[in-house]
C-alpha positions, 0 to 999 in steps of 0.5 A: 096124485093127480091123474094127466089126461091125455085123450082131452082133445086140444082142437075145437071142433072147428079146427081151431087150437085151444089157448085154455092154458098160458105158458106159465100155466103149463110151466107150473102144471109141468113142474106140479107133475115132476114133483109129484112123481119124484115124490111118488119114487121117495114114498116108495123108497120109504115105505121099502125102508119101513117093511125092511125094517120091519122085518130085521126086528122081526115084526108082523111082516111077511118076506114077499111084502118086503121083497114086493115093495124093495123091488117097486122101490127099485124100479120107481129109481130106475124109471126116475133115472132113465126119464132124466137121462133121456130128458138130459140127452133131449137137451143136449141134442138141442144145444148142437142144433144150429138155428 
């Protein structure tokens, strides 16, 4: 996955912001980022499957690799979840403002 960087400055040295990027530009960067993040959740929600089943067909597997990748599994979901809610609940609050 491609990594954000966060430290880059967005104000020239002189003060002035950077238009380096347009709002369909940021849109699809945004979008790009959102898809590979769920997808980062769904591969290790798959690779849990696999070990997990590895395991049940008694398989060259150790037990801690299985209970390490259910419980990163897990927590991707969980984080998923809380993002969303927080973003849902960001939302929301915008549609009660008044203008």
């Amino acid at each position: 996955m491609e990594r954000v960087n966060f430290a880059t400055p967005i104000f020239k040295p002189e003060g002035q912001v950077q238009n380096e990027h347009t709002a369909f530009e940021a849109q699809r960067d945004f979008s790009k980022f959102l898809t590979d993040a769920i997808k980062q959740v769904n591969d290790a929600q798959v690779e849990a499957d696999a070990k997990t089943e590895q395991l049940v067909n008694n398989e060259d597997v150790d037990l801690h690799e299985v209970m390490i990748a259910a419980e990163k599994a897990s927590l991707s979901l969980q984080i998923t979840l809380e993002v969303r809610n927080k973003v849902v609940e960001a939302y929301q609050e915008m549609m009660r403002m008044q203008l």
